[in-house]
C-alpha positions as YAML, in Angstrom:
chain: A
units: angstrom
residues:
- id: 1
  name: UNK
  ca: [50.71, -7.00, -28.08]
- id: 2
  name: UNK
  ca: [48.51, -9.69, -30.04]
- id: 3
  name: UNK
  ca: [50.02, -8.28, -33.42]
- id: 4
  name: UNK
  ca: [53.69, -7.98, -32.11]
- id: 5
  name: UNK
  ca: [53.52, -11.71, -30.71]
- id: 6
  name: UNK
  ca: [52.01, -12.96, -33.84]
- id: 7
  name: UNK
  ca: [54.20, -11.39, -35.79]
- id: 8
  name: UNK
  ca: [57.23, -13.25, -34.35]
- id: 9
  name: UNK
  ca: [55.59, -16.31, -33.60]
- id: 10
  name: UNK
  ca: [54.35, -16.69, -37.55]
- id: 11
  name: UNK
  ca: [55.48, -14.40, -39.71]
- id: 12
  name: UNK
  ca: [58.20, -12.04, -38.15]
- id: 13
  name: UNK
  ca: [61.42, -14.87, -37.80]
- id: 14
  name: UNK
  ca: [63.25, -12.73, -40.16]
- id: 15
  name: UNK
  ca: [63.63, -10.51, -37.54]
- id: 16
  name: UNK
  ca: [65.69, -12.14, -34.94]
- id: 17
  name: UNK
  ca: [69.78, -12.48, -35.67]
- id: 18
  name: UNK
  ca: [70.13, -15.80, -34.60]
- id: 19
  name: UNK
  ca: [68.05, -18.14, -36.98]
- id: 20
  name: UNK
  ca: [68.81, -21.06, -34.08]
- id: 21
  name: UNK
  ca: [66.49, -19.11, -31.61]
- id: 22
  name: UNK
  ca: [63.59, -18.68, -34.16]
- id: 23
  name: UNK
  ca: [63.35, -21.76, -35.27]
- id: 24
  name: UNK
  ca: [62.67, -22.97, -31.73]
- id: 25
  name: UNK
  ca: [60.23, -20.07, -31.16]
- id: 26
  name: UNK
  ca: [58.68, -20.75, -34.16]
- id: 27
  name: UNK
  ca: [58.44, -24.91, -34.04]
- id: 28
  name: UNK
  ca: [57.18, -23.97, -30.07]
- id: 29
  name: UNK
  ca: [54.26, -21.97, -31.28]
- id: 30
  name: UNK
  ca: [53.59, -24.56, -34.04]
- id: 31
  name: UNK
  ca: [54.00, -27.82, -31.83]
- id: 32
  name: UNK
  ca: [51.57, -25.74, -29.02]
- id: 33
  name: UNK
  ca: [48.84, -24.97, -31.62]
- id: 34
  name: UNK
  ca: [48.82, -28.09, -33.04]
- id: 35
  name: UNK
  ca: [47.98, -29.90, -29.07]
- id: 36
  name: UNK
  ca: [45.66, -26.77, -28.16]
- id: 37
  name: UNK
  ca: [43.31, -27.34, -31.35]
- id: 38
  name: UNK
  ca: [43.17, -30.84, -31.07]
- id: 39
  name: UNK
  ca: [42.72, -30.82, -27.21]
- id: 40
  name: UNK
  ca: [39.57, -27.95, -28.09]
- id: 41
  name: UNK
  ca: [38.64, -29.86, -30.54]
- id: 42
  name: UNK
  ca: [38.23, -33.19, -28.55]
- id: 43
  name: UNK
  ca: [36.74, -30.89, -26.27]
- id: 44
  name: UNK
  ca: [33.78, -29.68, -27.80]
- id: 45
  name: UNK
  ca: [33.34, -33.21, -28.71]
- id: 46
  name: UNK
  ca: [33.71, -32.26, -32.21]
- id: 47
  name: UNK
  ca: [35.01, -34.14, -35.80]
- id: 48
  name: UNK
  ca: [38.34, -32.71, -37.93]
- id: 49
  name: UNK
  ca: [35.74, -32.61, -40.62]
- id: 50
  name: UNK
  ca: [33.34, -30.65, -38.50]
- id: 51
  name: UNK
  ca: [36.03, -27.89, -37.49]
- id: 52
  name: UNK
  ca: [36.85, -28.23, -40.94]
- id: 53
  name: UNK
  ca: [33.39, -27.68, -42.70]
- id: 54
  name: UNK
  ca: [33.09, -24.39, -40.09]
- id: 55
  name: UNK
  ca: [36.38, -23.00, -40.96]
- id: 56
  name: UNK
  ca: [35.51, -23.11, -44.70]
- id: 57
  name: UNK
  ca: [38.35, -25.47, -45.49]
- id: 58
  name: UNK
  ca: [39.26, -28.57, -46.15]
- id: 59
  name: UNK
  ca: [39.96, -31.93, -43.55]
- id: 60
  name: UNK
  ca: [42.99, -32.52, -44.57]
- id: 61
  name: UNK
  ca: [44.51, -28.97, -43.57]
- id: 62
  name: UNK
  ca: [43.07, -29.65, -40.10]
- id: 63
  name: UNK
  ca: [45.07, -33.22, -39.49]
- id: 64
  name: UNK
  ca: [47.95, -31.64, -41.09]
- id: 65
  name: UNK
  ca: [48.04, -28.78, -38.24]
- id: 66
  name: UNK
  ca: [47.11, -31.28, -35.35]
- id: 67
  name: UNK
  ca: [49.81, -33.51, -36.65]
- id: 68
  name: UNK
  ca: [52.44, -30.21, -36.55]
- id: 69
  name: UNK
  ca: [52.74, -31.32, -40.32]
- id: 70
  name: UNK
  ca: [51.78, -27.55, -42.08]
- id: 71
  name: UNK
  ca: [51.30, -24.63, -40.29]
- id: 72
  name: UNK
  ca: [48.05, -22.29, -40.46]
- id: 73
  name: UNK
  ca: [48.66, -18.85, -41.74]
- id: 74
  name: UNK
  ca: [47.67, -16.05, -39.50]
- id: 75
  name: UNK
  ca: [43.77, -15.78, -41.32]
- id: 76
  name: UNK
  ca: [43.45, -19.22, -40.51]
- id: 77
  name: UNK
  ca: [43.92, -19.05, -36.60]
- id: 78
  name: UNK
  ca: [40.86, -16.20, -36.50]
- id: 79
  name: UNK
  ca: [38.43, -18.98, -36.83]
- id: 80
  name: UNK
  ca: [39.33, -21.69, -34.33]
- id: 81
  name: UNK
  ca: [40.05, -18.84, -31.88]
- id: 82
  name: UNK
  ca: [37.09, -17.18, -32.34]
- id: 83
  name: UNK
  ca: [34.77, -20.42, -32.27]
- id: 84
  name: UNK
  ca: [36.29, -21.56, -28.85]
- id: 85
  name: UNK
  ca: [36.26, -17.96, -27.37]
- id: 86
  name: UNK
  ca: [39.98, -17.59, -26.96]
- id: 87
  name: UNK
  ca: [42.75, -15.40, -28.25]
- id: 88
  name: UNK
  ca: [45.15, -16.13, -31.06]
- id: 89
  name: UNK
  ca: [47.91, -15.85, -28.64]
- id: 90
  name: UNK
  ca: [46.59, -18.41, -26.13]
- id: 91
  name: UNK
  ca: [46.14, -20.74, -29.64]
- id: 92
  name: UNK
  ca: [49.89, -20.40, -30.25]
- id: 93
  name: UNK
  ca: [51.11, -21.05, -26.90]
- id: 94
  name: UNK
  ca: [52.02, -17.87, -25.79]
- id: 95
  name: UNK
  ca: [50.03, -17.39, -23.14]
...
C-alpha cells in the first residue's frame, strides 16, 4: 500500500489518463507535505537549519518544501518521517 500510494502521489502521474486529475493529486500531496513538515517541525520546537543539518542537506531545500516551492524526492521523505515517528503516507497527506 505505502509503495502503491507513493508511487502515484510522487512518481507514478504518468499513469493516470487524465493529466487534469494528477496534477491535483499530485499538487494535494505536495501542498499537504509542505504544512505537515512545517507544523512537525514547529512542533518539536525545532530550526529549518536543524531539520536540515539532520537530514544531511541543505536549508534552503527545507524552506523550499515548506513553501510548496520544490518537491522532495521519495529518499528525501524517509528522514523527516522517520525522525517524527510517522509514515511517508501520513507525510503526504494521504492518510
Amino acid at each position: 500500500m505505502l509503495v502503491l500510494s507513493l508511487r502515484l502521489c510522487l512518481k507514478g502521474m504518468a499513469r493516470y489518463k487524465n493529466i487534469a486529475i494528477a496534477n491535483f493529486t499530485y499538487n494535494y500531496c505536495m501542498s499537504k507535505f509542505a504544512m505537515r513538515l512545517k507544523e512537525l517541525r514547529k512542533t518539536s520546537e525545532m530550526t529549518q537549519n536543524d531539520l536540515a543539518k539532520l537530514a544531511g542537506m541543505k536549508q534552503q531545500s527545507i524552506s523550499w518544501w515548506e513553501a510548496n516551492q520544490n518537491a522532495p524526492k521519495i529518499t528525501e521523505c524517509i528522514i523527516p518521517a522517520k525522525f517524527y515517528g510517522i509514515s511517508i503516507d501520513k507525510l503526504v497527506g494521504f492518510i
